[in-house]
RODO-2510 file (C-alpha; in nm, 4 decimals, decimal comma):
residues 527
     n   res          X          Y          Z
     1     x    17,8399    11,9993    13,4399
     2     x    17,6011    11,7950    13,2235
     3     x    17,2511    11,8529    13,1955
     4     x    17,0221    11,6542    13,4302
     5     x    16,7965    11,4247    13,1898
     6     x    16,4007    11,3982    13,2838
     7     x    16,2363    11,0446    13,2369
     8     x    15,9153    11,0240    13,1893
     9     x    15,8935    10,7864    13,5144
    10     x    16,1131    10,8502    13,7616
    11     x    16,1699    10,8298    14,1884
    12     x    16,0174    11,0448    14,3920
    13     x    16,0066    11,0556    14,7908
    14     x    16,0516    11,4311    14,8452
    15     x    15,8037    11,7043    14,9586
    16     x    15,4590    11,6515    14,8389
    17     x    15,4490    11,8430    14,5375
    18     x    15,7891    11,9433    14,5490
    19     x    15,7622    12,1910    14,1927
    20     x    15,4864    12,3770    14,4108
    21     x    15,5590    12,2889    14,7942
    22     x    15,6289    12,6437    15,0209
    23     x    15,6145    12,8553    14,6937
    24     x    15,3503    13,1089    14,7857
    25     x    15,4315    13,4098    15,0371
    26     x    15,2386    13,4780    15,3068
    27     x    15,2320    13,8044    15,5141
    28     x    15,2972    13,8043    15,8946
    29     x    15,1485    14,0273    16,1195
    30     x    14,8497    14,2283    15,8557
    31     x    14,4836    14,2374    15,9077
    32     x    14,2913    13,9282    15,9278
    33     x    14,1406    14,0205    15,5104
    34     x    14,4608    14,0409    15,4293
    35     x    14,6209    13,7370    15,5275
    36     x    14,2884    13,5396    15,4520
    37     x    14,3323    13,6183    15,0814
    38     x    14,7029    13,5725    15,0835
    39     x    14,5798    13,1702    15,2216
    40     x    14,2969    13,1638    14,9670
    41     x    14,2968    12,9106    14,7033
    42     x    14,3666    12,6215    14,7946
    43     x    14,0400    12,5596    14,9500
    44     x    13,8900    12,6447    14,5628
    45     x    14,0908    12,3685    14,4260
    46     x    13,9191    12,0814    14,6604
    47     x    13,5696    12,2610    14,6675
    48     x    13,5966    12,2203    14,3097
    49     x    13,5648    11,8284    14,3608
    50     x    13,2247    11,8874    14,5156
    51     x    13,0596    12,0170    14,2144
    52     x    13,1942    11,8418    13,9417
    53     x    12,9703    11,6967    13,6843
    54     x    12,8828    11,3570    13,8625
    55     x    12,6549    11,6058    14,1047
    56     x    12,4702    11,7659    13,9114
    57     x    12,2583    11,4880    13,7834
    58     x    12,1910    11,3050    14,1824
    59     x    12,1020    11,6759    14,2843
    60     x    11,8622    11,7785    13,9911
    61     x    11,6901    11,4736    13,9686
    62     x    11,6766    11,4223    14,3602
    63     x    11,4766    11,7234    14,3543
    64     x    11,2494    11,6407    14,0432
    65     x    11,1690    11,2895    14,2283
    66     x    11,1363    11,4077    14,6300
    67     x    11,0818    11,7887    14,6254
    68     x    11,3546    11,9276    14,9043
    69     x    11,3622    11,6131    15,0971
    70     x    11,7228    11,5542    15,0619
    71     x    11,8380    11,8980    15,1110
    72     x    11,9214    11,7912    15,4040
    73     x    12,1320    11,5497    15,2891
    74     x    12,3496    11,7881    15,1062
    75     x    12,3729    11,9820    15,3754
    76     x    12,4987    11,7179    15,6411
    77     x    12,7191    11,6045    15,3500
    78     x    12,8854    11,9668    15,3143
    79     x    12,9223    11,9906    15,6946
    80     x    13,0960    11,6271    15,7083
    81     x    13,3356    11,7324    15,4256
    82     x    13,4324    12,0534    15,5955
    83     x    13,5523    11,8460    15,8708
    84     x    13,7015    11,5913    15,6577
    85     x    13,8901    11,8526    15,4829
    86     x    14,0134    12,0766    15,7852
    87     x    14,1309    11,7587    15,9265
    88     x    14,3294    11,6923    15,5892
    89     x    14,4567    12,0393    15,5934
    90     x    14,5962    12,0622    15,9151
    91     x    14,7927    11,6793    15,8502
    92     x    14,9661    11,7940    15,5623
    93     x    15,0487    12,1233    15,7347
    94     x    15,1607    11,9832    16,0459
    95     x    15,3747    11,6608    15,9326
    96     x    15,4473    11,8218    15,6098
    97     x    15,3190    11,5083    15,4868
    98     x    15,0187    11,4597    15,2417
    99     x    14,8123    11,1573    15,3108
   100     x    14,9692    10,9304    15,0724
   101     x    15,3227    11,0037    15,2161
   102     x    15,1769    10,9966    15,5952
   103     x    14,9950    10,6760    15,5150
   104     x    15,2959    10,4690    15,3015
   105     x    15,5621    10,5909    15,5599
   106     x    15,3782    10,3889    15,8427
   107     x    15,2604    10,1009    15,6066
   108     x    15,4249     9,8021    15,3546
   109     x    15,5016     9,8485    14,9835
   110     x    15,2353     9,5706    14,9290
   111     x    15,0034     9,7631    15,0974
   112     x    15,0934    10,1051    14,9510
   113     x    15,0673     9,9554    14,5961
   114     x    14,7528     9,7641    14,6485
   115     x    14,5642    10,1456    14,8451
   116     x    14,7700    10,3271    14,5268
   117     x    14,5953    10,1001    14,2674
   118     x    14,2451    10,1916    14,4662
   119     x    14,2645    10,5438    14,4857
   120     x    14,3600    10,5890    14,1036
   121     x    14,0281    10,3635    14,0196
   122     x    13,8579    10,6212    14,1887
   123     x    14,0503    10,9057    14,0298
   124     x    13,9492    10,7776    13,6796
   125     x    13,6216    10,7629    13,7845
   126     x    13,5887    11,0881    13,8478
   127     x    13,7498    11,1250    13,5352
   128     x    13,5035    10,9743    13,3483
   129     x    13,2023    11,2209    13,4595
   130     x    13,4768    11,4727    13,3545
   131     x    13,4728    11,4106    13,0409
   132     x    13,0829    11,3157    12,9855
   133     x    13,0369    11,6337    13,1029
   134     x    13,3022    11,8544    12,9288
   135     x    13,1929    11,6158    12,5485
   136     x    12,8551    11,7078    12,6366
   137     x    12,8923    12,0802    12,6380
   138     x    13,0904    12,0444    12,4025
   139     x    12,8477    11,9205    12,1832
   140     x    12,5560    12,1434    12,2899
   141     x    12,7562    12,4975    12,2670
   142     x    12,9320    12,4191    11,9477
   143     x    12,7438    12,1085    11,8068
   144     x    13,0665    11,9083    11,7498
   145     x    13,0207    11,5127    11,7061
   146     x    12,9869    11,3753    12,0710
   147     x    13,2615    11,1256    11,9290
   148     x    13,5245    11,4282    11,7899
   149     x    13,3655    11,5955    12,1184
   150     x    13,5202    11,3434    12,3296
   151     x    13,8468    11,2854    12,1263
   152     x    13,8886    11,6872    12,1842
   153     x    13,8608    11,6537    12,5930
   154     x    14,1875    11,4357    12,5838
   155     x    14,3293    11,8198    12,4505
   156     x    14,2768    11,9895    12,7526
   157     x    14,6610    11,8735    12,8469
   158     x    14,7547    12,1559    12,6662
   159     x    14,5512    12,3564    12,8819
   160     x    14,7252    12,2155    13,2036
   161     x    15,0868    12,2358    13,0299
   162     x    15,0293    12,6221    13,0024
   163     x    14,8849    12,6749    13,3240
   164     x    15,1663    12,4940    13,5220
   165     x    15,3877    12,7720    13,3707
   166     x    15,2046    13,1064    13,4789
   167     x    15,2585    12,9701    13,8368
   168     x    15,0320    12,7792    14,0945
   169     x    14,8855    13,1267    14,2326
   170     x    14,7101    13,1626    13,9164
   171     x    14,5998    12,8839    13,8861
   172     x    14,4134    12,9261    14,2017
   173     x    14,2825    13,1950    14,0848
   174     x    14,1357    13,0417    13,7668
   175     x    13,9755    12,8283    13,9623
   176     x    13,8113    13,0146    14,1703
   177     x    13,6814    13,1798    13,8815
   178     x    13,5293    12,9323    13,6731
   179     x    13,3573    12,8526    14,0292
   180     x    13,1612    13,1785    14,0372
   181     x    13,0565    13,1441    13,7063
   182     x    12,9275    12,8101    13,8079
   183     x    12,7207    12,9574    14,1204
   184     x    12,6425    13,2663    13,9117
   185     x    12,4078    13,0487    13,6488
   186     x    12,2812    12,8530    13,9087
   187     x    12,1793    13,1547    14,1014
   188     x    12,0686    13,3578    13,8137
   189     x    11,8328    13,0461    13,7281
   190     x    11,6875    12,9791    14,0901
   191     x    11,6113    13,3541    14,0813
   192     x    11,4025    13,3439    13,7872
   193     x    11,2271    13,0616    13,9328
   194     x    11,1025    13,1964    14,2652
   195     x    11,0925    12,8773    14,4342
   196     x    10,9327    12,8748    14,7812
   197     x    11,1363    12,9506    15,0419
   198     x    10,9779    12,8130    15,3460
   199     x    10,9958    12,4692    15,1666
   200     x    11,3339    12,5312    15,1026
   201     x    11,4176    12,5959    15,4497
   202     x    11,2209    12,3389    15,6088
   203     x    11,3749    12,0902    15,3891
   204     x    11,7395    12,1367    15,5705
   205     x    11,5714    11,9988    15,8473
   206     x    11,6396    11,5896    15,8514
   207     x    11,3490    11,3662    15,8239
   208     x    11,3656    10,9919    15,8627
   209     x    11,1740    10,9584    15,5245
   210     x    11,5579    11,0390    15,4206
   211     x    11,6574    10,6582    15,4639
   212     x    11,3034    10,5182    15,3334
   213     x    11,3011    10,2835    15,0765
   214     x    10,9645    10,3927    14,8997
   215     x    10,8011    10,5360    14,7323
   216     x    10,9945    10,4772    14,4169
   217     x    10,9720    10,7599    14,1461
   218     x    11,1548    10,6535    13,8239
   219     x    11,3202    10,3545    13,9798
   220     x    11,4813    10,5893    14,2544
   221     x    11,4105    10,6026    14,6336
   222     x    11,4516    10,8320    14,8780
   223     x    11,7590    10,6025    15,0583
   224     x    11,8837    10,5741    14,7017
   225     x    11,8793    10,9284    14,6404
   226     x    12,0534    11,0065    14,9291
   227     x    12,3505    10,7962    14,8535
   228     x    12,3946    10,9222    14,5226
   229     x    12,4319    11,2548    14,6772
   230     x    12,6751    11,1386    14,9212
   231     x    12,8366    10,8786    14,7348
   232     x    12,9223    11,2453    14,4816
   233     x    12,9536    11,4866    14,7552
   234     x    13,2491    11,3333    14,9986
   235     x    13,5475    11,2001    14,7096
   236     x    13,8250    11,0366    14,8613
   237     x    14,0954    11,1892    14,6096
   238     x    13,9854    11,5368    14,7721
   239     x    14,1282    11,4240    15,1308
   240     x    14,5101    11,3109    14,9089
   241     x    14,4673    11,6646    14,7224
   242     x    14,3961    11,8935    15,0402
   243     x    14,6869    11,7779    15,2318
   244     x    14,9487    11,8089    14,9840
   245     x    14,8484    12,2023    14,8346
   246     x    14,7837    12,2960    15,2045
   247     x    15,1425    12,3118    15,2242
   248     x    15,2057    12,5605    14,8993
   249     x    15,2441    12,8571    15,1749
   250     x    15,5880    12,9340    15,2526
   251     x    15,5897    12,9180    15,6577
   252     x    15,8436    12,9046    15,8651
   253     x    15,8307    12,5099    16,0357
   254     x    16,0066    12,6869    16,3453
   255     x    15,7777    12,9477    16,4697
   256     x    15,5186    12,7952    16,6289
   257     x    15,2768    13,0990    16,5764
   258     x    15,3672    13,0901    16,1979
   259     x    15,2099    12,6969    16,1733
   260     x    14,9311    12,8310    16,4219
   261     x    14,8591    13,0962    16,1714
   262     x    14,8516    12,8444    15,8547
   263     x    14,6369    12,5966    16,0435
   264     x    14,3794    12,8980    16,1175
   265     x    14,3830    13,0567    15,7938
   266     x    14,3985    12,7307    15,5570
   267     x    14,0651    12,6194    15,7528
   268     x    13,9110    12,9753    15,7201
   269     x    13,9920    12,9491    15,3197
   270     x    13,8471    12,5395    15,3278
   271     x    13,5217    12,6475    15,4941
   272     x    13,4300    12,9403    15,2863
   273     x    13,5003    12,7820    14,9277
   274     x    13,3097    12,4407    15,0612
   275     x    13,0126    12,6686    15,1718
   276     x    13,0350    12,8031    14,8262
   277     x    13,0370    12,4260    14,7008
   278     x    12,7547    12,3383    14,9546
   279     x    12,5493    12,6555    14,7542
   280     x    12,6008    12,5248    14,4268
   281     x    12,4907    12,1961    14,5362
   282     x    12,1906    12,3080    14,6863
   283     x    12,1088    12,5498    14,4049
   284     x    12,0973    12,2244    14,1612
   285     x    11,8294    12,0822    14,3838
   286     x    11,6237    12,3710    14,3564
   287     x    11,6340    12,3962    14,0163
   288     x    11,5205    12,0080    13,9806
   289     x    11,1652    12,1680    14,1956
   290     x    11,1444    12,5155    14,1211
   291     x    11,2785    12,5794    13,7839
   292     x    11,1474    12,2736    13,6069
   293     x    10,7438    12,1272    13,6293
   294     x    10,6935    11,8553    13,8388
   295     x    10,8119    11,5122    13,6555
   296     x    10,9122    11,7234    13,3266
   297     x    11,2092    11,5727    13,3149
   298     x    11,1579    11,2435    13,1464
   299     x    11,5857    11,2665    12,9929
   300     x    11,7850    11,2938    13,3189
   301     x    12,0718    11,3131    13,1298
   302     x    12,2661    11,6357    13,0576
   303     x    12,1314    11,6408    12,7398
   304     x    11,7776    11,6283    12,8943
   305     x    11,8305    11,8931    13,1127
   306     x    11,9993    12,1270    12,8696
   307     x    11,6557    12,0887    12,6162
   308     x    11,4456    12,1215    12,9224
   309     x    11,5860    12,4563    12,9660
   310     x    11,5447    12,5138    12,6610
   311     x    11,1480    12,4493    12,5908
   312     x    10,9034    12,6648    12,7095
   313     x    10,6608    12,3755    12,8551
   314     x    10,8975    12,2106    13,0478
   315     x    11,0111    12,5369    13,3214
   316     x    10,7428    12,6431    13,5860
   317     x    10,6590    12,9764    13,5257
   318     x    10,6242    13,2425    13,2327
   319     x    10,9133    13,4458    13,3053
   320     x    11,1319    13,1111    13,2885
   321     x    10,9803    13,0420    12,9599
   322     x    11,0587    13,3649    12,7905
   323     x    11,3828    13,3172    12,8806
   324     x    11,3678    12,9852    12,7807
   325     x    11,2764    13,0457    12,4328
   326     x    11,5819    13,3195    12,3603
   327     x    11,8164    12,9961    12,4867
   328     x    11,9728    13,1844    12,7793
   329     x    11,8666    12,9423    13,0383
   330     x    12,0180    12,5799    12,8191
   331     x    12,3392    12,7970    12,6804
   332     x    12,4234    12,8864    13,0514
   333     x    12,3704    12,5702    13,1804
   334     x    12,5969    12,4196    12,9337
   335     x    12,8260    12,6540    12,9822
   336     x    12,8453    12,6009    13,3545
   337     x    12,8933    12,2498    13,2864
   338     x    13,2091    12,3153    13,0921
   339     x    13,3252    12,5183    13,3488
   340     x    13,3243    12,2379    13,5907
   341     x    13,4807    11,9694    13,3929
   342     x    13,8190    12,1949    13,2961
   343     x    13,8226    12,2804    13,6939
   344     x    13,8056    11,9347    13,7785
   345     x    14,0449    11,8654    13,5168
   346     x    14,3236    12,0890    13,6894
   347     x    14,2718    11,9198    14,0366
   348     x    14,2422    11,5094    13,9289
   349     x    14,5946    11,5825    13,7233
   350     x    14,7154    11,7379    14,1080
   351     x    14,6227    11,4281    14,3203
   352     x    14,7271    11,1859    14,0948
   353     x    15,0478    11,2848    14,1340
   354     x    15,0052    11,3203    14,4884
   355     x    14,8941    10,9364    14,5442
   356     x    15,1573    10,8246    14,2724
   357     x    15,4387    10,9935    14,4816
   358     x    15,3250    10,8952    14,8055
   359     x    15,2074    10,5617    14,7880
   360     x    15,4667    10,4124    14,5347
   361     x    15,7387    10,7026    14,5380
   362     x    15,7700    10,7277    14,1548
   363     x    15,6137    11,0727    13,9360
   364     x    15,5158    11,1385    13,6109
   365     x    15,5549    11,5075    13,4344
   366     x    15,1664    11,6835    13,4957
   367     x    15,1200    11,6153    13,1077
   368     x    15,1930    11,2735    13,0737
   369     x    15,0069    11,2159    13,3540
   370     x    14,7087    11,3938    13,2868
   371     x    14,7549    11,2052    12,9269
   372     x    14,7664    10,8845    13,0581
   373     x    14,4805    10,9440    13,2985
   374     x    14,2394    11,0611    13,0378
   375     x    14,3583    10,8277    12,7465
   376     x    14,2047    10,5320    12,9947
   377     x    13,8982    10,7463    13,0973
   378     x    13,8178    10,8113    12,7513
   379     x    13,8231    10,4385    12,6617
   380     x    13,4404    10,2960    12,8597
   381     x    13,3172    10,6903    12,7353
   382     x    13,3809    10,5539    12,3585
   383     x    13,2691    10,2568    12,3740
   384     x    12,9565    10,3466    12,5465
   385     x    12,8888    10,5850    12,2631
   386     x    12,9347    10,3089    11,9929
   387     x    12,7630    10,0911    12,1286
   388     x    12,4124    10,2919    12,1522
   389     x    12,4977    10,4328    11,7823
   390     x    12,2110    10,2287    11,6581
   391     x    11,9258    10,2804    11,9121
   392     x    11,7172    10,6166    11,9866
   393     x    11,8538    10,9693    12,1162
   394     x    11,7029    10,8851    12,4561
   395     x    11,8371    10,5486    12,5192
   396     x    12,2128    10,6612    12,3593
   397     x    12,1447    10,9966    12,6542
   398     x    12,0655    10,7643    12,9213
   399     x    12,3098    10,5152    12,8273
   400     x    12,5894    10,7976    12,8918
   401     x    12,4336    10,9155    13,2209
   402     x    12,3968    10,5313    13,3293
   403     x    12,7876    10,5161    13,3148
   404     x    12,8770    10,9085    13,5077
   405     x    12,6756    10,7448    13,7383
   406     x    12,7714    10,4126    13,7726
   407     x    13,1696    10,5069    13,7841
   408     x    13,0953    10,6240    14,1447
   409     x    13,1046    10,2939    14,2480
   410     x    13,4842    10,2803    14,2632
   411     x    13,4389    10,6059    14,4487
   412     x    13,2173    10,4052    14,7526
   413     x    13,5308    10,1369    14,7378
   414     x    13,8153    10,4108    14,8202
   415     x    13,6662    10,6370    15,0037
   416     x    13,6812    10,4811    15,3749
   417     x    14,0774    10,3823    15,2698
   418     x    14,1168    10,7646    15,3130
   419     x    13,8947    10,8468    15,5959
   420     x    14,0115    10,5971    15,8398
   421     x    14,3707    10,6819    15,8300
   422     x    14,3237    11,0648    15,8034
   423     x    14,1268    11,0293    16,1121
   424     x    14,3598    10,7748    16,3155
   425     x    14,6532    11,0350    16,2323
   426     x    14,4915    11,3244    16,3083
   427     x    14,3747    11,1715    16,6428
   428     x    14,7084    11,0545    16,7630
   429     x    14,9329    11,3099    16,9622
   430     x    15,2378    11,1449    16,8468
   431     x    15,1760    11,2425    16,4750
   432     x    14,9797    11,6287    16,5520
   433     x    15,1769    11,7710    16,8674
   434     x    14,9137    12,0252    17,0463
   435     x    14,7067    12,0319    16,6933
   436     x    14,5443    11,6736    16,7031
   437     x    14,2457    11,6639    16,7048
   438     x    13,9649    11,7856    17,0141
   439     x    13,7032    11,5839    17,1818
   440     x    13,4651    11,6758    16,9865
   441     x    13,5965    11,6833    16,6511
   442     x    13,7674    11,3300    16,7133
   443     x    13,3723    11,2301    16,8139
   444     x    13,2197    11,3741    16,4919
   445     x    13,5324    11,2441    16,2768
   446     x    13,4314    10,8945    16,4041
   447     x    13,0664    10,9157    16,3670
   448     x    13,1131    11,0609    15,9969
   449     x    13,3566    10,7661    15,8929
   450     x    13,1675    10,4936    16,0580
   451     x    12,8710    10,6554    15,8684
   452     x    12,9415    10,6559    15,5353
   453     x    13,1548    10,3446    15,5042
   454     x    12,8142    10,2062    15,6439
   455     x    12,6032    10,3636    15,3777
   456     x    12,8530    10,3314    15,1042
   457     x    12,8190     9,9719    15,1572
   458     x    12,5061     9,9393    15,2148
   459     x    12,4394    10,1346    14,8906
   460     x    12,6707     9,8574    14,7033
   461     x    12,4389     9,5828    14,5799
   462     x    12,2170     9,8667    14,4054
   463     x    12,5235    10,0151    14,2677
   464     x    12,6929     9,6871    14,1448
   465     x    12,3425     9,5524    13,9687
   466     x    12,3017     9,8753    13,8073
   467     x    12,6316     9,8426    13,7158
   468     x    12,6111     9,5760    13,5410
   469     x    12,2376     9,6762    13,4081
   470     x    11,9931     9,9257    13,3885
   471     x    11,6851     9,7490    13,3680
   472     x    11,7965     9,4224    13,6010
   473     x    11,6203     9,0877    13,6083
   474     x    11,5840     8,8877    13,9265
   475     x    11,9121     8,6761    13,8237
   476     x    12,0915     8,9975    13,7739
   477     x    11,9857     9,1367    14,1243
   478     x    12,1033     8,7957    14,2750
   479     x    12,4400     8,8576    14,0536
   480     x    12,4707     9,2023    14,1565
   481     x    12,3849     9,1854    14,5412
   482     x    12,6290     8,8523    14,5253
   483     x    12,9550     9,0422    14,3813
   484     x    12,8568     9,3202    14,6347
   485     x    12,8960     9,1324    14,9101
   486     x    13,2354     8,9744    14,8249
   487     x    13,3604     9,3488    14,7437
   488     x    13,2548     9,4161    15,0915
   489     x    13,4260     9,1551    15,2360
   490     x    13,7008     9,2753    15,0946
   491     x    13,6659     9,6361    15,2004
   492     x    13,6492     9,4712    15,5420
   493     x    13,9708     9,2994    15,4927
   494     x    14,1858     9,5907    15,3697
   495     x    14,0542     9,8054    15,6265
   496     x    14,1576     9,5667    15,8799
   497     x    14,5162     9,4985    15,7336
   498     x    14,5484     9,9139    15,6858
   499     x    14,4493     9,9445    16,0675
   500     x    14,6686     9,6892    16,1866
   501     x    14,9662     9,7984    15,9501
   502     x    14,8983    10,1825    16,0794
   503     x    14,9236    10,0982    16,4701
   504     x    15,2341     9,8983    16,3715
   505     x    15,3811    10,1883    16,1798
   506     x    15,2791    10,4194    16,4942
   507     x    15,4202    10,1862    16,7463
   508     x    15,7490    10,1457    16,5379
   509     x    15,7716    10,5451    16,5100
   510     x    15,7238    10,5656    16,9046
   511     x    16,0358    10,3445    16,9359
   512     x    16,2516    10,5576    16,7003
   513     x    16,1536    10,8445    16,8723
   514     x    16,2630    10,7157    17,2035
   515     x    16,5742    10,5931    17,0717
   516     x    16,6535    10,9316    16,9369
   517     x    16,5744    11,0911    17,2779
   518     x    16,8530    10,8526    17,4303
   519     x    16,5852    10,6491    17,6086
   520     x    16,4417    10,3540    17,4349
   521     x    16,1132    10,1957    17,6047
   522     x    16,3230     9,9048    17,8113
   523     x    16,5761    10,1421    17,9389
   524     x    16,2365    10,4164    18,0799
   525     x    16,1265    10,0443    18,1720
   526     x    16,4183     9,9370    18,4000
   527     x    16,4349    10,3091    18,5372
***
């Protein structure tokens, strides 16, 4: 028989992840710690989105600029992507769909193409604070050229070619590795600091000088502020990603109690690795009080932080600066940072896949996708750093943060294209059986969506006219708040057409279902 030959593009509407899909054991009938760990993992791969370099700077410099104020607003963010993500979960487990597949199977092509197209701007978005973050470590722990520095991220496909060979249990793993070295540094750090407790405490509690829109420290407000940490915290690719690796346990589709068991332990494994996300988070927003002087921060950038933690003057008490001045405090941080972008790097290779098979049915091998994906994320990164060449350290630093952070945008486009179908699914009985979703989950779901398309769009006209400048004039406000408004209208419009198109699809599926049963809707009709 010959040989199969492997293109580098071919068709794809199988399981979701089929080299991966039902590959990990599970035990049946051992003690809860047991069967927890055997389900652990693939809540580490999506908490991993929730600390990834675009985070670190809205969290640091949210606390430099409003004390704990918006520590609240991490937290509500962490509790809204805990529900997000359970709900996810338990869709790809259930239908043994991801979200893609669920989402294309009860939409058009047109419209599949035109929400696949969306969700990969927002992939290579990410991407982009990936690799700012990863060239910028880089460059700090081994002073490589920030231009070699970048050139060298593209590498890390080698990195994902030999993982997807030691198997996807290790790569968990990995993952959940680099995370506690992540929450490690930032705890070690916070320790040294000895912030104040109380404050930190009290500022969990939500104020409505949250959603103010003064005073303004360094150009940011409090409202501002808090959708930066939103807009980072709850990423739409993270809802695709959950639902397809959800189903890497081998279960048995038959036994009800076997599904009841995944469902239990996958949201068990999601909570406890996005508390450990919701830690890190909040651990960055101490550090922008407690471990650094009020307004000493004048470089938000990661290179600003890294020589912040590196100079004596610029930390708020002595034992921070004599461990400032041996360059423990800068080398960790750097090396945290690294950490993060090679995580991230493992899980954006994961859902792009995911949203390539679902929405247009066609895959890539993980390297040439990864490849591809990174090529075109590398390309504003480059040009970004040529163009500063000429000016001053500072300006070239905060010309490189200005882009991590304007890339979001795209995320504030996609995300409510993945929250209002995951929540329309997951509320329908016809689609989840017994496991859709309760009163009072389907009431929180709702709020939470309605929420943050709201302050996602809201949050646009600032986001566009930075986007298109960091020190705006009046005409470029007027530009920026005009091209925001269209791009809501047209958020409006798809999420209209992908409503209408979903209770189609559902209606469509009903009739099938009936048909199969022997009993279409006229003939229960005429009964």
């Amino acid at each position: 028989m010959a040989e199969k030959k492997h293109r580098l593009l071919e068709y794809a509407n199988g399981k979701s992840l089929e080299e991966i899909n039902g590959t990990v054991e599970v035990p049946r009938g051992k003690g809860f710690w047991r069967t927890l760990l055997a389900y652990s993992g693939p809540g580490a791969l999506v908490a991993v989105g929730y600390m990834d370099p675009g985070n670190w700077s809205t969290s640091i410099t949210g606390g430099q600029d409003f004390g704990y104020l918006l520590m609240s607003v991490i937290l509500i963010s962490s509790l809204i992507a805990m529900l997000l993500q359970y709900m996810a979960a338990k869709l790809g487990i259930v239908t043994q769909m991801d979200l893609a597949q669920a989402i294309r199977a009860r939409t058009s092509k047109a419209l599949g193409i035109v929400l696949w197209i969306l969700t990969e701007l927002a992939i290579m978005a990410t991407d982009i604070a990936e690799v700012i973050g990863a060239a910028i470590a880089l460059n700090l722990l081994f002073h490589i050229p920030l231009i070699i520095a970048v050139f060298i991220t593209v590498a890390d496909v080698m990195v994902l070619l030999l993982l997807t060979k030691i198997g996807f249990r290790k790569i968990e793993a990995l993952v959940v590795c680099l995370i506690l070295v992540i929450l490690g540094v930032f705890i070690y750090q916070v320790a040294l600091s000895n912030p104040r407790w109380g404050a930190v405490i009290a500022g969990f509690i939500p104020s409505a000088k949250v959603m103010a829109s003064h005073p303004v420290v360094n150009g940011t407000t409090p409202l501002s502020g808090a959708l930066g940490i939103i807009g980072a915290t709850v990423m739409p690719h993270n809802l695709y990603l959950h639902s397809a690796i959800s189903q890497t346990r081998k279960i048995n589709y038959d036994d009800e109690e076997s599904v009841k068991q995944t469902v239990r332990f996958t949201t068990w494994d999601s909570n406890i690795q996005l508390t450990a996300a919701f830690f890190v988070n909040a651990l960055l927003l101490i550090m922008g009080v407690a471990v650094f002087k009020t307004g000493a921060i004048k470089d938000p950038s990661f290179f600003g932080l890294y020589q912040a933690l590196h100079n004596p003057n610029t930390v708020s008490n002595g034992m921070l600066a004599t461990v400032a001045r041996s360059g423990i405090l800068s080398t960790l941080f750097a090396v945290a940072l690294l950490a993060s972008g090679q995580n991230s790097t493992i899980t954006g290779t994961l859902t792009g896949q995911v949203i390539m098979e679902g929405f247009i049915h066609m895959k890539m091998p993980l390297w040439a996708r990864r490849l591809v994906t990174r090529l075109l994320s590398v390309i504003p990164v480059l040009l970004c750093v040529l163009t500063t060449a000429g000016e001053s350290e500072i300006r070239q630093h905060i010309a490189i943060n200005n882009l991590m952070n304007n890339s979001q945008v795209f995320l504030a486009l996609a995300l409510p294209f993945s929250m209002l179908p995951l929540l329309m699914m997951t509320d329908s009985e016809l689609e989840m059986g017994q496991y859709k979703n309760t009163w009072w989950v389907k009431v929180l779901g709702w709020v939470s969506v309605i929420v943050l398309t709201f302050l996602n769009m809201q949050g646009l006209p600032d986001q566009m006219t930075a986007f298109f400048s960091s020190n705006p004039t009046p005409a470029e406000q007027h530009f920026g708040a005009m091209v925001a408004y269209i791009l809501d209208v047209f958020i409006i419009a798809l999420l209209v057409w992908t409503v209408v198109e979903l209770r189609r699809g559902n209606e469509r599926y009903k009739q099938q279902l009936a048909t199969q049963q022997g009993q279409t809707p006229t003939a229960k009709k005429n009964k």
